[in-house]
N, C-alpha and C positions, 0 to 999 in steps of 0.2 A: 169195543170190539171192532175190527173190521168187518167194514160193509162192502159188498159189489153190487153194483145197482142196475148194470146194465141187465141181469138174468138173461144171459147169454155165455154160449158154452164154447170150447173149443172146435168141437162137431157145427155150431149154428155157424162158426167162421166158417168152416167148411163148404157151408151150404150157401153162404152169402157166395161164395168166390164160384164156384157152381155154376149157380145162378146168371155172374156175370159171365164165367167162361160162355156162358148158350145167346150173348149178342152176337147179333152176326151182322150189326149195319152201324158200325161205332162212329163213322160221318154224321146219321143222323141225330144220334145222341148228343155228340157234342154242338150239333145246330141246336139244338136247344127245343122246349116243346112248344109246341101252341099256347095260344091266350091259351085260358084257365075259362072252363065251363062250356069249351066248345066240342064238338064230337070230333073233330078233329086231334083235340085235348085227348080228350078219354083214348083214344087209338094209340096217340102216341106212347102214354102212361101203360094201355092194354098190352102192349106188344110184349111185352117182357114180365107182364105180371106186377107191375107198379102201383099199387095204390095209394094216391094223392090223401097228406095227411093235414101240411098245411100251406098254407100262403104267402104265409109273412114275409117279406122280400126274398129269401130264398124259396125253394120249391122243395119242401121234405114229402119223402112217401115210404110206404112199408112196402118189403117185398114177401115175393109167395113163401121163401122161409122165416118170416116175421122179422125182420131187419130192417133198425131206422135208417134212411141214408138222407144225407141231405146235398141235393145238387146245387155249387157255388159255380154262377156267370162270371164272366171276364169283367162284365161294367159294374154290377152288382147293385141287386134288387130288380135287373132286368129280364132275370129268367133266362135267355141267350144274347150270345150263344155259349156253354158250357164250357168249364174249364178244369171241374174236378169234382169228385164223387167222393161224398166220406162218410163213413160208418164206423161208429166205435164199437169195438166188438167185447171189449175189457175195462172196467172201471173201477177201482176200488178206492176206501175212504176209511180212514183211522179215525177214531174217536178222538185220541189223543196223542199228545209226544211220546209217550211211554212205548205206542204201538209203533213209534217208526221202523226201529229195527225189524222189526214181521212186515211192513211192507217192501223193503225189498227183499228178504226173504221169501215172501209170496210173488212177488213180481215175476223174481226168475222165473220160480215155478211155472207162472202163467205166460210167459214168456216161450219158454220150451213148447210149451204143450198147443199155443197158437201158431208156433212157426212151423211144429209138426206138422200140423191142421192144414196150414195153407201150402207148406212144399207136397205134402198128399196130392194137391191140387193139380198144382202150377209145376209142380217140377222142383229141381236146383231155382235157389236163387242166382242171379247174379250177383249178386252180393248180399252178406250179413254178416253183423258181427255188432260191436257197441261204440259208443262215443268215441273211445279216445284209441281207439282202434289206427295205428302208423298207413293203414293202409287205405281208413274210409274213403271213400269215392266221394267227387266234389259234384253238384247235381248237375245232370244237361241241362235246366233250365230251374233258375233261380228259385220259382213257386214251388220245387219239387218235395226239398229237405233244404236246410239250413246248412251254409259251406261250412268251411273248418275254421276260421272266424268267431263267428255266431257261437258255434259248436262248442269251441270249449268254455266262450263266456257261460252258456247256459245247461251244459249236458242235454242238448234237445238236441234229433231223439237222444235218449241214452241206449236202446238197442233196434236194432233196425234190420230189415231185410227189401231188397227191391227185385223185379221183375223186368226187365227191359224187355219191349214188344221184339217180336221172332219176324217183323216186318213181311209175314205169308199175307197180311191184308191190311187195307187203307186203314187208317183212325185210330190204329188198337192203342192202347194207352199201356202207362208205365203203372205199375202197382207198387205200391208204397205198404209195407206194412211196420209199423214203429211203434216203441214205449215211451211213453214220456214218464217221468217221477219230477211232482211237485218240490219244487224251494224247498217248502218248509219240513217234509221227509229230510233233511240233513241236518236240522234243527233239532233242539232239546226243549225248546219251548212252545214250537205251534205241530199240530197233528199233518200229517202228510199224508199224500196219495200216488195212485201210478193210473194209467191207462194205455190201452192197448187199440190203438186207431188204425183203421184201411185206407189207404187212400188211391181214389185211380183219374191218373192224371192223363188229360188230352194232351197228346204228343205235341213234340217243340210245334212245330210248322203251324198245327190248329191253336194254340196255347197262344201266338201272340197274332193272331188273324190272317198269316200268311198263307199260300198257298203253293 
């Protein structure tokens, strides 16, 4: 059977993007937080409802609508200063080959109903549509999405939507929201899966240190 593991709904995407629409100091976020364990720490993580989950070279925390997120640095394992926030809000998993076919069947499905979810939010995308789409947009910056290159070798994403910042204030970042469908989903021999990931990226200028 198919499994989805993340138990999380179209509504809780909803609520993740919410959440972040209510930062209002996206400079500080992307400077990245305090050591760990300091009261400084705790404020920065406070300020928006973060709570610190783990350590391990990146910094994962849950937020007030229970959503993993894990904050990845520009140097990596060094916490700052920040360069992208990602949260998987979709994840499914086939037992077996037999089940490929219902996972993109299901995909779509979960697809529609999270891009729903988050244009509720956010508005019109700037752009959506799927991989091999004549028109996809090539990323402002390389860490964003995968060019058209990349793109057709791998089908990554294979459906995608993004958000360009409305530049009314310093920092805001670009929102990525994408599907990916595992290799072995086109296969008759191994079990395949899809997932449905957020991504919200520090704009060019902070993305490669510049100012």
């Amino acid at each position: 059977m198919l499994t989805e593991t993340t138990g999380r709904t179209p509504q809780g995407l909803a609520a993740e993007l919410t959440g972040m629409r209510a930062v209002d100091d996206w400079p500080s976020v992307w400077s990245g937080p305090p050591q760990g364990g300091s009261g400084d720490f705790d404020a920065w993580c406070g300020r928006y409802g973060w709570q610190p989950e783990t350590f391990d070279r990146q910094l994962s925390v849950v937020t007030r609508s229970g959503g993993d997120w894990t904050f990845y640095d520009r140097l990596g394992g060094e916490w700052a200063p920040l360069v992208r926030l990602t949260h998987y809000a979709w994840q499914l998993k086939a037992d077996s080959p037999a089940e490929n076919g219902e996972v993109f069947a299901t995909a779509a499905t979960a697809w529609s109903a999270h891009l729903e979810a988050a244009t509720g939010v956010l508005g019109t995308p700037t752009w959506a549509g799927s991989w091999d789409a004549a028109d996809f947009p090539e990323p402002p910056h390389p860490s964003y999405w995968h060019d058209r290159a990349a793109r057709m070798r791998t089908r990554r994403p294979y459906r995608f939507a993004y958000w360009a910042p409305d530049g009314n204030a310093p920092g805001q970042p670009f929102i990525v929201l994408s599907q990916s469908v595992t290799f072995p989903t086109w296969t008759d021999n191994m079990a395949g899966g899809a997932a449905i990931a957020l991504n919200v990226h520090a704009p060019e200028e902070l993305r490669d240190g510049s100012r």
